[in-house]
C-alpha positions, 0 to 999 in steps of 0.5 A: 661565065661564073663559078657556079650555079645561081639558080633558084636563088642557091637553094635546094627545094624538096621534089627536085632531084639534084646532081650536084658537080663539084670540081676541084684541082685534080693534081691539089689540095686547093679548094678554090674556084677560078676567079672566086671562092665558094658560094655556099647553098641553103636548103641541105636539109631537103637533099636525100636519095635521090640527089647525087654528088659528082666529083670532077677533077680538072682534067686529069684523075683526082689524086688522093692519099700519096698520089694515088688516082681515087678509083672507088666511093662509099656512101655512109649515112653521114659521108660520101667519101672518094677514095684511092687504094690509100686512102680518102681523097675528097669527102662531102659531108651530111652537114654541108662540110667538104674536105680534101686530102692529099698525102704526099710522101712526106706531107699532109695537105688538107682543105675544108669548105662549107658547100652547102647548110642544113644536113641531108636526110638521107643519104645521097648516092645511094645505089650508084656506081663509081663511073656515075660519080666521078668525072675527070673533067665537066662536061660542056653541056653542064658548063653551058646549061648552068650558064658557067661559060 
């Protein structure tokens, strides 16, 4: 089991396409993983438009600004933003930065990590639809195949 990936010794390459899942809790702000903490990545500044970021909730739709189920992302040269009608509830950063943000009623609650060093090149994303970039859970053959259970 693990928490994530450890191959090619956790460095991105040029000439590979990469999908890149990153799970969270879908009902929190919490950015931490099952029985460890992140483990940051080398080589983002060989991601570009062919690489792909998948936001995955932990079972259920992921909740952004007050509650609000995310439905929908943008793509800018320096964020990949998922979004709910509200507002933004996770973003992934040109330089390896992630944020999540939930608003509730009455409190603000953040979370920030670095996923991975160096910036993207060009952004990642690029052409995709939202049903390619969001999953409410991992699916078992990607825990499988990087070796995660």
């Amino acid at each position: 089991g693990g928490n994530d990936s450890s191959h090619s010794s956790r460095t991105f390459t040029s000439g590979t396409a990469y999908t890149i899942y990153i799970k969270v809790n879908s009902a929190s702000t919490t950015l931490t993983q099952a029985g460890g903490s992140w483990v940051q990545w080398k080589g983002g500044s060989t991601l570009g438009a062919d690489d792909q970021f998948v936001l995955v909730g932990s079972g259920a739709n992921v909740a952004g600004m007050l509650n609000a189920n995310v439905t929908r992302f943008t793509s800018v040269t320096a964020t990949i933003k998922w979004k709910s009608v509200v507002g933004t509830g996770f973003r992934v950063y040109q330089d390896g930065g992630i944020r999540r943000t939930k608003l509730g009623f009455s409190t603000l609650t953040t979370a920030n990590q670095d996923l991975f060093t160096g910036a993207w090149t060009a952004k990642p994303n690029n052409g995709h639809n939202f049903n390619t970039v969001f999953l409410t859970a991992m699916p078992s053959k990607i825990m499988t195949s990087q070796g995660l259970v």
